[in-house]
Structures are given as C-alpha cells and as structure tokens.
PQR file of N, CA, C, O and H, with PARSE charges and radii, in Angstrom:
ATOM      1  N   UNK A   1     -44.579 -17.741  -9.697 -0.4000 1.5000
ATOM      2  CA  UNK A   1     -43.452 -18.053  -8.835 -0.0000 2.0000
ATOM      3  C   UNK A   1     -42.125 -17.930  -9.567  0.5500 1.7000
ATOM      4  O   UNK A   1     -41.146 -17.423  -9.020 -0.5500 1.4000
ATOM      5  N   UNK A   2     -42.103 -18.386 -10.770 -0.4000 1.5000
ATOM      6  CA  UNK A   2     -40.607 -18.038 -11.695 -0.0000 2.0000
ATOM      7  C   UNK A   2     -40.441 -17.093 -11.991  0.5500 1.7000
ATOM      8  O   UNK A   2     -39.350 -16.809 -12.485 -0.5500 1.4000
ATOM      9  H   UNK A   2     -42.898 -18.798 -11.214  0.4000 1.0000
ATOM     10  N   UNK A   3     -41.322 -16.246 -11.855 -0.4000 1.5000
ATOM     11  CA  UNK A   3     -40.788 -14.853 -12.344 -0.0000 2.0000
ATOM     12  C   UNK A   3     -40.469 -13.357 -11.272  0.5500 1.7000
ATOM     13  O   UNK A   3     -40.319 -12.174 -11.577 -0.5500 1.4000
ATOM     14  H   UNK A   3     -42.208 -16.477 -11.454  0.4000 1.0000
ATOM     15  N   UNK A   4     -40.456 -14.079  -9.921 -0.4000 1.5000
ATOM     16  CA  UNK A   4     -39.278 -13.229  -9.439 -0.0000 2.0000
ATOM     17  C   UNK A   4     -38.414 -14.096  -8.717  0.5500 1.7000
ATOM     18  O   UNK A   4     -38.084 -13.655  -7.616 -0.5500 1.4000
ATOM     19  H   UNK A   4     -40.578 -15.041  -9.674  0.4000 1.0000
ATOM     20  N   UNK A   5     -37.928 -15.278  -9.051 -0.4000 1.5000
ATOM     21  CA  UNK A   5     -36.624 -15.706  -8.850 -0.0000 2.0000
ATOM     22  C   UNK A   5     -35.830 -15.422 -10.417  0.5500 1.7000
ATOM     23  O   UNK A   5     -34.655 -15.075 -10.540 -0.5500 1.4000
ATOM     24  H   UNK A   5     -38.196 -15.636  -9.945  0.4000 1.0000
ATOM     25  N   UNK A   6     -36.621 -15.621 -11.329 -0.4000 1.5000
ATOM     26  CA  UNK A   6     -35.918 -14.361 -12.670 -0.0000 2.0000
ATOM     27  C   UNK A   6     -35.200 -13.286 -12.691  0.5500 1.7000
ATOM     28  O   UNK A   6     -34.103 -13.026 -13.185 -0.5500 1.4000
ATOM     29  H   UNK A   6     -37.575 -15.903 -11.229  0.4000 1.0000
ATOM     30  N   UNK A   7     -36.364 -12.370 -11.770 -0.4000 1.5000
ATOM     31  CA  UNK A   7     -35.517 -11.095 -11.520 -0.0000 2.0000
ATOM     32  C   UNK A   7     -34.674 -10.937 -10.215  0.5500 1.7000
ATOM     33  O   UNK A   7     -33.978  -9.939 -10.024 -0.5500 1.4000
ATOM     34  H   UNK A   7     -37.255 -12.580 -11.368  0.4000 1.0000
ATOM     35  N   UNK A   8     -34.782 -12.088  -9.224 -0.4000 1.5000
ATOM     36  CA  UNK A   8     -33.504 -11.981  -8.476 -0.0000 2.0000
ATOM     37  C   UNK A   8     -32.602 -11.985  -8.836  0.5500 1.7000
ATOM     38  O   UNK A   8     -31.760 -11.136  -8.544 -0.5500 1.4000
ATOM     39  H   UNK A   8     -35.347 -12.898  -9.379  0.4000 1.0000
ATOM     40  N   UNK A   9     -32.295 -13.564 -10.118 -0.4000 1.5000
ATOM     41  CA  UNK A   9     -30.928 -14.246 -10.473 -0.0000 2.0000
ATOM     42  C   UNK A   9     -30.852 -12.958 -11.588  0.5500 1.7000
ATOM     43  O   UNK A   9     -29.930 -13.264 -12.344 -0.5500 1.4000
ATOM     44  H   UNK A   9     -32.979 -14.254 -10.356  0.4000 1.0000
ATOM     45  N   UNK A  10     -31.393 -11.715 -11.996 -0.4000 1.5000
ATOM     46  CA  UNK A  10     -31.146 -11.134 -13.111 -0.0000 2.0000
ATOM     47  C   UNK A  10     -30.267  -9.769 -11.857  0.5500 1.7000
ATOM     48  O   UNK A  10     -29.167  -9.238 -12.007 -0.5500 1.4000
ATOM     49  H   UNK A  10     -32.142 -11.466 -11.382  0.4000 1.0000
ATOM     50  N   UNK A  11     -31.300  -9.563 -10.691 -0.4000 1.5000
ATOM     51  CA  UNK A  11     -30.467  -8.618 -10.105 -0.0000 2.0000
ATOM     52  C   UNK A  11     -29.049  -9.145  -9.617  0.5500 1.7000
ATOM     53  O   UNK A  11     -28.082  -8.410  -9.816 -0.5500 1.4000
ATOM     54  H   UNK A  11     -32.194  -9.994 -10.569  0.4000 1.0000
ATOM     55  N   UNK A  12     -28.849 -10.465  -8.944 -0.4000 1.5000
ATOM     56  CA  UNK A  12     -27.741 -10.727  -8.797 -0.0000 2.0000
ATOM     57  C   UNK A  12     -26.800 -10.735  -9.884  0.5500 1.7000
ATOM     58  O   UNK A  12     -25.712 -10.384  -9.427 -0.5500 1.4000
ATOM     59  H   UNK A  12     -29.635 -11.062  -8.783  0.4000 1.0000
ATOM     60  N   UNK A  13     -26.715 -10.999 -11.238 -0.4000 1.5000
ATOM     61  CA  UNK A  13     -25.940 -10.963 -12.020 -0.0000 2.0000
ATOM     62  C   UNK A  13     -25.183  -9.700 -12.463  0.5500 1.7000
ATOM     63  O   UNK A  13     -24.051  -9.490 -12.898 -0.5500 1.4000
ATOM     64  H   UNK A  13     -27.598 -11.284 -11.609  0.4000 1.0000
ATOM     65  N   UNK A  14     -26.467  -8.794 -12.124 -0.4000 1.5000
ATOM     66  CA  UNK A  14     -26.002  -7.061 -12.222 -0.0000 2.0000
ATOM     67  C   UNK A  14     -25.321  -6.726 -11.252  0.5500 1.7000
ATOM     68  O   UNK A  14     -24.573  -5.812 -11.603 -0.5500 1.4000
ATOM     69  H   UNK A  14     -27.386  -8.964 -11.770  0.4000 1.0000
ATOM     70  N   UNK A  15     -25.107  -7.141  -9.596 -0.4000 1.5000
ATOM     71  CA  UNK A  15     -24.533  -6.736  -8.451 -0.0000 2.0000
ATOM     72  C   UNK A  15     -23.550  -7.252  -8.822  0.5500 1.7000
ATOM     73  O   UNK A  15     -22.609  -6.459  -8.820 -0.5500 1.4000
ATOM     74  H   UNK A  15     -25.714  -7.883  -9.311  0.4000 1.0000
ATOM     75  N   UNK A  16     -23.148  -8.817  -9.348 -0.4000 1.5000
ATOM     76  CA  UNK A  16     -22.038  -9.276  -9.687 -0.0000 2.0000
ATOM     77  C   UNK A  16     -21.001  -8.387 -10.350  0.5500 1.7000
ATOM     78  O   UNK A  16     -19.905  -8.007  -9.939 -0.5500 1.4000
ATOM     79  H   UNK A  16     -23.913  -9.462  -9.349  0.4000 1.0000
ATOM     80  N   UNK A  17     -21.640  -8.162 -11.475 -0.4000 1.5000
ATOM     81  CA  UNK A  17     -20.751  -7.310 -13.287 -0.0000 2.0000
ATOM     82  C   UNK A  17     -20.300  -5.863 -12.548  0.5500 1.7000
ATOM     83  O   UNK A  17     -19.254  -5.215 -12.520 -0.5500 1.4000
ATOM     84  H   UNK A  17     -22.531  -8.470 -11.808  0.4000 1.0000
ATOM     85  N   UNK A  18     -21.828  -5.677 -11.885 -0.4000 1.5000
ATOM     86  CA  UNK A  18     -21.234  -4.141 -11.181 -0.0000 2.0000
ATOM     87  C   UNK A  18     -20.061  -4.020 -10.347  0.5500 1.7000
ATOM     88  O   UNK A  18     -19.350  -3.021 -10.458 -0.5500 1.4000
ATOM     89  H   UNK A  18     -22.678  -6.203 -11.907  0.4000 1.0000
ATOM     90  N   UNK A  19     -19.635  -5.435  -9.071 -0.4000 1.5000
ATOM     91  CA  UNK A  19     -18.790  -5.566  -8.293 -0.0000 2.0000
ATOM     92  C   UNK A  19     -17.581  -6.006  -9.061  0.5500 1.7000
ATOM     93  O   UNK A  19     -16.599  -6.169  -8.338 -0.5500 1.4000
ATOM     94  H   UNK A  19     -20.212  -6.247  -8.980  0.4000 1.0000
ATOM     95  N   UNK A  20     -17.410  -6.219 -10.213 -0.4000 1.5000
ATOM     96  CA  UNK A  20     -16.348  -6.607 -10.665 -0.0000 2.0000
ATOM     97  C   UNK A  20     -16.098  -5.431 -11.591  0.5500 1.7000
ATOM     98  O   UNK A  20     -15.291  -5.720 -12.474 -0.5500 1.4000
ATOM     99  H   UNK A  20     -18.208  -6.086 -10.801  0.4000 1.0000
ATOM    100  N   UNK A  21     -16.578  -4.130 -11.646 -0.4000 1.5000
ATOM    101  CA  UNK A  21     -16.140  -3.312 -12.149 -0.0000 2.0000
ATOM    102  C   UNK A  21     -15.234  -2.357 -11.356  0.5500 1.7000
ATOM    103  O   UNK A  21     -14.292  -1.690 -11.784 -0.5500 1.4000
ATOM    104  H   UNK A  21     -17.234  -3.895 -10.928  0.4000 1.0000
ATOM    105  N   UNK A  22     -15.668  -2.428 -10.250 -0.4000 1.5000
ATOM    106  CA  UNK A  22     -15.134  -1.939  -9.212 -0.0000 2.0000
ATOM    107  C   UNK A  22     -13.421  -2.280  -8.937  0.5500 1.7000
ATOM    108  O   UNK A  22     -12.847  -3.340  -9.184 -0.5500 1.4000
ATOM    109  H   UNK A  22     -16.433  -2.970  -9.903  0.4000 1.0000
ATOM    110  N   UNK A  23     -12.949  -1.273  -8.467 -0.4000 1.5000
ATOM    111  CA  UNK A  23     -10.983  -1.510  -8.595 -0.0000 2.0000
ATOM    112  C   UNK A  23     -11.255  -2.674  -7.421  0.5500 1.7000
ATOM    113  O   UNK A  23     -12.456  -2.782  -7.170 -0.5500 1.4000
ATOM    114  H   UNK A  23     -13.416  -0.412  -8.267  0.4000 1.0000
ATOM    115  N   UNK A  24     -10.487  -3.464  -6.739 -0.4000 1.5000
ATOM    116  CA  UNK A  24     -10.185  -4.247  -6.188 -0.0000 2.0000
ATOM    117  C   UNK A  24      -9.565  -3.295  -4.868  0.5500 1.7000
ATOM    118  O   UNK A  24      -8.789  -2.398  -5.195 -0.5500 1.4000
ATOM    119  H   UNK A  24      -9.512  -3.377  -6.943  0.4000 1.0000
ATOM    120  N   UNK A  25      -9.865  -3.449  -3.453 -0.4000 1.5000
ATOM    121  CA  UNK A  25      -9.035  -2.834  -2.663 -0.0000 2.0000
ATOM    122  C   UNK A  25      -7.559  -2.887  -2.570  0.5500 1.7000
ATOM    123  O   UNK A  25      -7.085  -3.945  -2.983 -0.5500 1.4000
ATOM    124  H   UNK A  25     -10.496  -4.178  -3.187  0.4000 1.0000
ATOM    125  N   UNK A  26      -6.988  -2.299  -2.275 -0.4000 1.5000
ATOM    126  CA  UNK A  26      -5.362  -1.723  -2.211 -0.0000 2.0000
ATOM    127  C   UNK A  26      -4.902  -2.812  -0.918  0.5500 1.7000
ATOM    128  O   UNK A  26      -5.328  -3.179   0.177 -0.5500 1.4000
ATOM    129  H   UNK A  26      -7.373  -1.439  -1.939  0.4000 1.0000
ATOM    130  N   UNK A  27      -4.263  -2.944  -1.423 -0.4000 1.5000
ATOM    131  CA  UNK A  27      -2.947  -4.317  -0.030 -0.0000 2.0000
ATOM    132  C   UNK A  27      -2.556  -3.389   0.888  0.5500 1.7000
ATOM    133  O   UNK A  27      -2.012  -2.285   0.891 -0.5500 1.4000
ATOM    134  H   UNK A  27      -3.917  -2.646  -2.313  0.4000 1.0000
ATOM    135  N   UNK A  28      -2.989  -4.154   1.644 -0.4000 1.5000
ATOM    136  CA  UNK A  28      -1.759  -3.595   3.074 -0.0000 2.0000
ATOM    137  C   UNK A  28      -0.695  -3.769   3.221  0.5500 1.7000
ATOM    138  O   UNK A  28      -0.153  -4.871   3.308 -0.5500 1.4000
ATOM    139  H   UNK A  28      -3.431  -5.051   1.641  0.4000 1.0000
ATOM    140  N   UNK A  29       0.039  -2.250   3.304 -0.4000 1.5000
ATOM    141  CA  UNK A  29       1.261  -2.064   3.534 -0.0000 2.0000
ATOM    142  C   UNK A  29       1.704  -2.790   4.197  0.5500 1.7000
ATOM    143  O   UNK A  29       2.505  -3.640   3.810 -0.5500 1.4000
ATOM    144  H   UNK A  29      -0.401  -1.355   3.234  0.4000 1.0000
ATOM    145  N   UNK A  30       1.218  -2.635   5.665 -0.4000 1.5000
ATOM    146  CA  UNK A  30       2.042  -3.638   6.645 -0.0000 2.0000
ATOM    147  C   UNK A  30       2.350  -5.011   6.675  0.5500 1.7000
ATOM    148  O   UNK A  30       3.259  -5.614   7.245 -0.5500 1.4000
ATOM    149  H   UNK A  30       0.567  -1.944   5.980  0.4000 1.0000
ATOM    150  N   UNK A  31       1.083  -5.540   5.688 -0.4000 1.5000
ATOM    151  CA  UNK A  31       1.097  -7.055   5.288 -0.0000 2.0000
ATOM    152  C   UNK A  31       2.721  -7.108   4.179  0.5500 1.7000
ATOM    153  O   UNK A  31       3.867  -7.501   4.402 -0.5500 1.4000
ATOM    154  H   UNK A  31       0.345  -5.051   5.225  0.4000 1.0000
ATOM    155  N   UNK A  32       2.146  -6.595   3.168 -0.4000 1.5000
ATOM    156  CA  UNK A  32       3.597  -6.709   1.931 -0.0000 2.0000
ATOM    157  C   UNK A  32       4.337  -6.434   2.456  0.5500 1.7000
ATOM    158  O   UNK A  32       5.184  -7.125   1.890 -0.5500 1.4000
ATOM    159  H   UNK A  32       1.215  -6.276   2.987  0.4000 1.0000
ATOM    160  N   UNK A  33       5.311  -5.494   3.815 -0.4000 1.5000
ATOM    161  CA  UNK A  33       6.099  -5.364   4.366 -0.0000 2.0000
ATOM    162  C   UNK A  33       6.680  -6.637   5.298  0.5500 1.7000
ATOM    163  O   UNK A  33       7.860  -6.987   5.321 -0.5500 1.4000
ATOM    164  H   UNK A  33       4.623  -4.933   4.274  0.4000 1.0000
ATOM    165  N   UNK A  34       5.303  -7.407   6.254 -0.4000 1.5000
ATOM    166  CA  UNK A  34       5.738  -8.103   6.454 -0.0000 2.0000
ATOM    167  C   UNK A  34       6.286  -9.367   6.217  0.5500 1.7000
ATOM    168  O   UNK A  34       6.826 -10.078   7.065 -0.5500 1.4000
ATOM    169  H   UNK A  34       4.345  -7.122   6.235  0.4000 1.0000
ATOM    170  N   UNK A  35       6.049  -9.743   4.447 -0.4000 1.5000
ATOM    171  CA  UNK A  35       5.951 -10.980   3.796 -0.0000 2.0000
ATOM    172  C   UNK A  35       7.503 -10.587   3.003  0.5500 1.7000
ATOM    173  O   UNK A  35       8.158 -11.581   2.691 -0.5500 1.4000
ATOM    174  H   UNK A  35       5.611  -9.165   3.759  0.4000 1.0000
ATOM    175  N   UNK A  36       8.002  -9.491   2.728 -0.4000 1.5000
ATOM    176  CA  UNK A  36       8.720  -9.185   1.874 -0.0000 2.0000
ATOM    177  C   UNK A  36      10.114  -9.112   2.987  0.5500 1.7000
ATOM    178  O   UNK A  36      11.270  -9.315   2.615 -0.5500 1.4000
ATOM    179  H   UNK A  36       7.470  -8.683   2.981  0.4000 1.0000
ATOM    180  N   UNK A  37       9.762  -8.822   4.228 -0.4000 1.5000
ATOM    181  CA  UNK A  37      10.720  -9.157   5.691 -0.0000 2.0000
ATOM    182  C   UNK A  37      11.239 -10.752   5.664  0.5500 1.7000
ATOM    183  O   UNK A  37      12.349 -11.283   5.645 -0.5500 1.4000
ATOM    184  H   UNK A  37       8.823  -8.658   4.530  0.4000 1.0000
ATOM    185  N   UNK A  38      10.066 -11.166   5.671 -0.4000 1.5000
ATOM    186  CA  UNK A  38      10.250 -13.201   5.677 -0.0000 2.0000
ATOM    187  C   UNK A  38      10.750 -13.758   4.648  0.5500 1.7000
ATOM    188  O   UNK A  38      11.556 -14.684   4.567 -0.5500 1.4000
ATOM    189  H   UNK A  38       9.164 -10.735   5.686  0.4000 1.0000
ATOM    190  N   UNK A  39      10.173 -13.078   3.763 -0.4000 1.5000
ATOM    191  CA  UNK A  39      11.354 -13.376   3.076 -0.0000 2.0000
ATOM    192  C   UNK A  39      12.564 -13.528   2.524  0.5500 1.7000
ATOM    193  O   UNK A  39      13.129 -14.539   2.108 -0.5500 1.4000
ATOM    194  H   UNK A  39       9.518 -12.326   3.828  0.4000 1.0000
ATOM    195  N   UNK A  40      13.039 -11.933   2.588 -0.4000 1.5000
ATOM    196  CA  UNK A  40      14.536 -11.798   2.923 -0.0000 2.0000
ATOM    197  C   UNK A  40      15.253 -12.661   4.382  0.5500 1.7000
ATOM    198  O   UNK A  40      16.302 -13.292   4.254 -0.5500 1.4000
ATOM    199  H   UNK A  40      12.580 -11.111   2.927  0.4000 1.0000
ATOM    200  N   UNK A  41      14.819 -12.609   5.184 -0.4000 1.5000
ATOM    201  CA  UNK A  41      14.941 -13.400   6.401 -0.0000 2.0000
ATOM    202  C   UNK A  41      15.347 -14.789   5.651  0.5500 1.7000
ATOM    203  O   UNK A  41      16.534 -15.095   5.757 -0.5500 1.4000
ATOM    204  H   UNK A  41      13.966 -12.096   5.288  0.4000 1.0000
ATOM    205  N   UNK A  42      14.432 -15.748   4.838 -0.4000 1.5000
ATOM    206  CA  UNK A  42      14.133 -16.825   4.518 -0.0000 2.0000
ATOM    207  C   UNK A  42      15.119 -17.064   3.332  0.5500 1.7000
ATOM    208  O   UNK A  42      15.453 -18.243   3.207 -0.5500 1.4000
ATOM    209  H   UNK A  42      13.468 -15.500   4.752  0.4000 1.0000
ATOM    210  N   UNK A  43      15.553 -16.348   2.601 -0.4000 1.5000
ATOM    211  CA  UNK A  43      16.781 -16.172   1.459 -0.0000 2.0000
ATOM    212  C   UNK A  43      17.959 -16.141   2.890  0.5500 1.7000
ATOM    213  O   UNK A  43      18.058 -17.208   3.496 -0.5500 1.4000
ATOM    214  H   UNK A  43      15.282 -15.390   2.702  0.4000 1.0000
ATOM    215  N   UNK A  44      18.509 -15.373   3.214 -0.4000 1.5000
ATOM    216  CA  UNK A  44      19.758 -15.375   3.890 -0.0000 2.0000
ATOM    217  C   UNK A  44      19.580 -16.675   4.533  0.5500 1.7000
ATOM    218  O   UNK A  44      20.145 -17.627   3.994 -0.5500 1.4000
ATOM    219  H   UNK A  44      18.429 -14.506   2.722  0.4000 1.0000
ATOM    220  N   UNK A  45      18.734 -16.933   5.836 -0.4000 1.5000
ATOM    221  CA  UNK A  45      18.646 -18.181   6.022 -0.0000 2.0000
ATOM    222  C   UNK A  45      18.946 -18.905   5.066  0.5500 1.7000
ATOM    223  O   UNK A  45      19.976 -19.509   5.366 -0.5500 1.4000
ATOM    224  H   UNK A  45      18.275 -16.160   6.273  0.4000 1.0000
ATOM    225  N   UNK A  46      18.554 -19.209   3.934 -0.4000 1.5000
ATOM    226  CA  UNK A  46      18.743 -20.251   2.978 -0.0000 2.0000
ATOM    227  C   UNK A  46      20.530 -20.224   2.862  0.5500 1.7000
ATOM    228  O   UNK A  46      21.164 -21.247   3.120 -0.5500 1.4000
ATOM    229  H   UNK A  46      17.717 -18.719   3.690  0.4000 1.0000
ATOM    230  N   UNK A  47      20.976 -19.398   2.596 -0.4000 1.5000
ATOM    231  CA  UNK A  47      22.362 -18.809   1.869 -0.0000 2.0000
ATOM    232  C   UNK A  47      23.340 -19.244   3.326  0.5500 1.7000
ATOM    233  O   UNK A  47      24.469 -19.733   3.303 -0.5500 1.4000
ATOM    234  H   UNK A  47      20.461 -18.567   2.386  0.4000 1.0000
ATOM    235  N   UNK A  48      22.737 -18.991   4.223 -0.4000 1.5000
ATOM    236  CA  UNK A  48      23.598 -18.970   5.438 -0.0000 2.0000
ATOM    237  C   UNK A  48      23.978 -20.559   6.076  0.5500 1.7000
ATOM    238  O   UNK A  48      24.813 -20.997   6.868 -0.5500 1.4000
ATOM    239  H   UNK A  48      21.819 -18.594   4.242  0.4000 1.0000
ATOM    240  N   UNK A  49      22.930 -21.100   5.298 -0.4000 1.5000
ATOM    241  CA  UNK A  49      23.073 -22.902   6.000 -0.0000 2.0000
ATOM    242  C   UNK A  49      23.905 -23.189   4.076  0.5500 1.7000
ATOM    243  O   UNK A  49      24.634 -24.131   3.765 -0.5500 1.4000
ATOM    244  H   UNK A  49      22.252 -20.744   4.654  0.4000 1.0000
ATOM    245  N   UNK A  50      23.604 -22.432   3.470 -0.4000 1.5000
ATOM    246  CA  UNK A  50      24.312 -23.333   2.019 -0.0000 2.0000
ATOM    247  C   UNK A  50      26.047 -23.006   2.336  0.5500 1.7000
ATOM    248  O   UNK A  50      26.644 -24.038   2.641 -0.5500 1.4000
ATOM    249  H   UNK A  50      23.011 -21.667   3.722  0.4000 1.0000
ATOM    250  N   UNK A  51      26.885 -21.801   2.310 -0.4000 1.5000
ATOM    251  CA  UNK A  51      27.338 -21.686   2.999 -0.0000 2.0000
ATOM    252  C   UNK A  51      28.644 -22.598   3.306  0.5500 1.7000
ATOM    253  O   UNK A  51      28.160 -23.567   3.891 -0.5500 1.4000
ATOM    254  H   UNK A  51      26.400 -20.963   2.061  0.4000 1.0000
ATOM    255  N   UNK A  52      29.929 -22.782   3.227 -0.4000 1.5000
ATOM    256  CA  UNK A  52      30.523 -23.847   3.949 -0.0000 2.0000
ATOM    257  C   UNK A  52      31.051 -23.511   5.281  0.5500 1.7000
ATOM    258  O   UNK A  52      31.357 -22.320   5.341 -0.5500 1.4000
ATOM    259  H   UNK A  52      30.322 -21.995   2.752  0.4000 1.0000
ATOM    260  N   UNK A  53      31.264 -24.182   6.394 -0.4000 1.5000
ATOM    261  CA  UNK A  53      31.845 -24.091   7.429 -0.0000 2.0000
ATOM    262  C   UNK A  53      33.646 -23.530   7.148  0.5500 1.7000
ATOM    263  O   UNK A  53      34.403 -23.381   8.108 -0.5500 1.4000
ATOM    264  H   UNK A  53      31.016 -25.149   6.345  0.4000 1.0000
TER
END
C-alpha cells in the first residue's frame, strides 16, 4: 500500500518542479489598462480635493 502513494507524492512533485518551470502566463492588457486608468483617475482625484478652493 505505501508504495504507490510513494510514487504518486514522487509524480506530484515532478508535475510541481515541471509547472514551475514553465513561464508564468502574460497579463492582460485590458486588465493593466484598466488598473493603470484607476489609478490615474485616483491620483487627480486625490490632487483635486488637496487642492485649495
């Protein structure tokens, strides 16, 4: 019985090392576009209430 939960936890460790060799997927444009929007948004806002009357 221990000796193929051995070679499971031995294959999982290899799917692991293997998946972390792997590049990481690429960001979405539209996401970083839209966070990098809110934020400029969120700076002027800031600037626009600091600001004196």
């Amino acid at each position: 019985m221990a000796k193929p939960e051995a070679e499971s936890a031995k294959q999982e460790a290899k799917r692991d090392a293997f998946n972390n060799l792997r590049p990481p997927k690429p960001r979405s444009v539209v996401i970083d576009g839209l966070v990098f929007v809110s934020g400029v948004g969120a700076l002027l806002w800031v600037l626009g209430n600091m600001a004196p009357n």
